[in-house]
Residue, then its C-alpha position, 0 to 999 in steps of 0.5 A: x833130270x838125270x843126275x851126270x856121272x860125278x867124275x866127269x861133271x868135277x873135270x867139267x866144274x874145274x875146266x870151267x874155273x880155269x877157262x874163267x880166268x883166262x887172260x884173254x876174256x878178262x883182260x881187255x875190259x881194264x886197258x887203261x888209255x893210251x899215253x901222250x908218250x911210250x907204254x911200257x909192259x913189265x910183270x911177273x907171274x905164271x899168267x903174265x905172259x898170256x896177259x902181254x899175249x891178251x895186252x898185245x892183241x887189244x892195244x893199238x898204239x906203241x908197246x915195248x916191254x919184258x915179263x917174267x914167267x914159269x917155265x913152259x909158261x910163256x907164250x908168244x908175242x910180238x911187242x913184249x918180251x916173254x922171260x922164263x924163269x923158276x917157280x916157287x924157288x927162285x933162279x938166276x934167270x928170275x934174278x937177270x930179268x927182274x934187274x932188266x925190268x927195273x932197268x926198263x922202268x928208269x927216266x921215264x916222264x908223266x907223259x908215260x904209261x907203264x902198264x904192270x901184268x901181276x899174277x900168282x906166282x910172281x913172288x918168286x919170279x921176281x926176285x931182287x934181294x934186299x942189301x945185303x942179301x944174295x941170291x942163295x939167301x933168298x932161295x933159301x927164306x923161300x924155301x924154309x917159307x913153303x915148308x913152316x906151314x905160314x899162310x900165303x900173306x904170312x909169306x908174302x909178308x916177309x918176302x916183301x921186306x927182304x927184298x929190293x922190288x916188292x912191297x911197292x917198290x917197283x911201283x915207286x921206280x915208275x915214277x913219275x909215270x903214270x902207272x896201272x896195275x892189272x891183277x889176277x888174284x892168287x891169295x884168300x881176300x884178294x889184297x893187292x899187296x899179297x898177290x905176287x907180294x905187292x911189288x906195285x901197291x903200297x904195304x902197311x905192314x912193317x919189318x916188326x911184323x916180319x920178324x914176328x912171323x919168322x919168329x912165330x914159325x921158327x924159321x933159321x934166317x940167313x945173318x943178312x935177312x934177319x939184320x935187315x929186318x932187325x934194323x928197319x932196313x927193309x922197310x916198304x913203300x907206305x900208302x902215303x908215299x907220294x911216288x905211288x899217288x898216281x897209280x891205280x889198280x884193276x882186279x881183272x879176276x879172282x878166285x870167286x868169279x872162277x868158282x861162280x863160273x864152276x857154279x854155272x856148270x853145275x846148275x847146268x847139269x841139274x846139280x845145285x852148287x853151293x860156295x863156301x868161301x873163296x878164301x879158305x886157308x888153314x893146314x890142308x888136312x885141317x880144312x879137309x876134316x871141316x868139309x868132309x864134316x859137312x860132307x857127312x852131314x849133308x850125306x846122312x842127314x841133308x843138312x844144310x843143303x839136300x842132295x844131289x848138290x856140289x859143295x864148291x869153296x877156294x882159297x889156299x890151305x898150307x902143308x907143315x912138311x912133316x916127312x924129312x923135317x927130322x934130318x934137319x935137326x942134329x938131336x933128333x933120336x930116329x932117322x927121318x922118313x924121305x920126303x914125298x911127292x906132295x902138295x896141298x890140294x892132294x894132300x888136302x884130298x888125301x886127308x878128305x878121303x880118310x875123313x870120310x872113310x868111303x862114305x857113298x855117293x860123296x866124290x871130290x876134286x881139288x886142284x891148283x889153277x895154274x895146273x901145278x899143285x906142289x912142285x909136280x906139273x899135276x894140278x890135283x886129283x879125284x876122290x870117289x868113294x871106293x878110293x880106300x878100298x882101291x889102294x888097300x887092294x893094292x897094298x898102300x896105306x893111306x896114313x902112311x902116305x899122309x904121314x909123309x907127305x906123298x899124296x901125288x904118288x898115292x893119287x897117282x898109282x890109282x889113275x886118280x890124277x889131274x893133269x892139265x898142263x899149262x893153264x896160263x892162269x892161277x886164281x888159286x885152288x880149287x875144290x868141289x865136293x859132289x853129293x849124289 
């Protein structure tokens, strides 16, 4: 068999991961039975409106409800409200709609349903401060949060117990309702509690656990946040909280399964796939050393997989920002370089193709599944071999642009980058590493 053009069969891999996660297959196989009372559809998340899209279209018997989603995420239902709100740092519309659904979810009866559609990215879209805190604080945690280099359940975790809503909160509202769960998983291990910070599960973790990651991470709290996690009062709903016993909880996807999906297409294209794990996480750069390490050693020695083969691994990498961070700090000696357009699969592929230094035959993809990596609405790029060669012809220095954390605009004066739009899913990131 022929050996398929590396560009093309990598769009072809992350299509495939993307159309896995799809609501719309994953969803109806979960709908839990219908109640002897109402059902009522609350969530948050970038692929919560085409859950209530996927709900909508399989249930039978009453529905009402409200979720919240990313801008240009929503899409259209009959039954349940669609709610747009800011992603990854939170807005006013997030706040409005997620007092609506609290509100939604009182003085119901055990005779009740309440169906909860939770995705990636609902940590931010549904945002209820904890006493004291405002709206600004939040934003600003958020903020400090996303660029302290922290992994997604280190964020999580303070997120939880700063808030009014997660944590099991919103869970705990419900009661007595009988309440289920519907996740799609966004995070390295698929714990409920860190999808969207676990608004409807039970936490283990505590504010002293909290504490230590701002402390471990250096984050400046605002007075308010850091009292509340000083004197236990943020403290979350714990797996014995009797208001919780009921409820249940139904994985419709994850990350896996959507690299299971990509694996298929390779083997279909006479491609041997091999995953290394759906939860890898570390400093983005960091990971992309390690595999483009593999990479070489499969390339020059076919150890331990023999070419062609498609070295295919998800989870989440974090970015410690680097450009700009010395503006903050009124000692520093030099002024800071300006922030670049980043996030962390470019910024992963970015420090990939240092790694392997053109190394031939070795083409990559990385992208976020929600088609949005950092703050830009591109969900990654493509390395090929000729990527260095290509932007030192037109003058751009790739440690520079590393440097500074710019590796949208360096992927995109190649024509390297890679726009989906919209996906309406997010099982978080995707990588494929093809050898030929």
């Amino acid at each position: 068999m022929t050996t398929p053009a590396p560009r093309p069969l990598l769009r072809q891999l992350f299509d495939a991961a993307i159309a896995a996660a799809q609501p719309a297959l994953c969803l109806p196989a979960h709908l839990p039975t219908p109640p002897k009372g109402c059902t009522i559809v609350i969530g948050a998340g970038k692929a919560s409106a085409a859950m209530a899209r996927a709900l909508e279209d399989h249930w039978a018997g009453s529905l009402q409800g409200l979720v919240v989603t990313r801008y240009g995420y929503d899409v259209p239902c009959q039954r349940v409200e669609i709610v747009q709100a800011a992603h990854p740092v939170p807005d006013a519309a997030g706040l409005a709609a997620t007092q609506r659904i609290l509100q939604s979810v009182q003085g119901l009866s055990a005779d009740d349903l309440v169906i909860a559609l939770i995705s990636g990215g609902g940590s931010a879209l549904l945002v209820a401060p904890g006493d004291g805190l405002t709206l600004q604080d939040k934003q600003a945690v958020n903020a400090a949060l996303l660029a302290c280099g922290a992994t997604i359940s280190e964020m999580n975790c303070v997120r939880r117990h700063l808030s009014a809503i997660k944590g099991g909160r919103l869970g705990a509202a419900c009661y007595p309702a009988r309440l289920v769960t519907l996740l799609i998983s966004d995070v390295p291990g698929d714990a409920p509690a860190d999808i969207a910070s676990g608004p409807t599960v039970a936490d283990t973790t505590t504010c002293a656990d909290a504490l230590a990651i701002v402390q471990r991470y250096q984050i400046a709290l605002p007075p308010p946040a850091r009292q509340l996690l000083e004197s236990g009062a943020g403290e979350t709903i714990k797996p014995d909280d009797a208001r919780l016993q009921s409820s249940s909880v139904r994985m419709i996807t994850a990350p896996q399964m959507a690299l299971e999906a990509a694996a298929l297409v390779a083997q279909a294209a006479g491609i041997t796939p091999y995953i290394l794990g759906d939860s890898l996480e570390g400093e983005a750069r960091d990971v992309a050393k390690v595999l483009g390490g593999m990479a070489r050693q499969v390339a020059l020695r076919g150890q331990p997989f023999a070419r062609p083969c498609v070295l295919l691994s998800g989870g989440e990498t974090t970015v410690t920002l680097r450009a700009g961070l010395a503006a903050a700090d009124p000692t520093a000696g030099s002024p800071a370089q300006p922030a670049g357009r980043g996030g962390r699969n470019v910024e992963f592929l970015l420090a990939l193709a240092l790694a392997l230094d053109g190394a031939p035959g070795i083409y990559a993809l990385a992208g976020d599944t929600d088609g949005v990596d950092g703050l830009e609405e591109i969900a990654g790029a493509l390395l090929t071999p000729d990527t260095l060669a290509r932007a030192w012809a037109q003058g751009m220095n790739p440690r520079q642009f590393l440097d500074r954390n710019d590796a949208h605009t360096f992927f995109q004066r190649l024509g390297d980058s890679v726009i989906t739009g919209p996906t309406l899913t997010n099982v978080n990131d995707f990588r494929a590493i093809v050898l030929v």
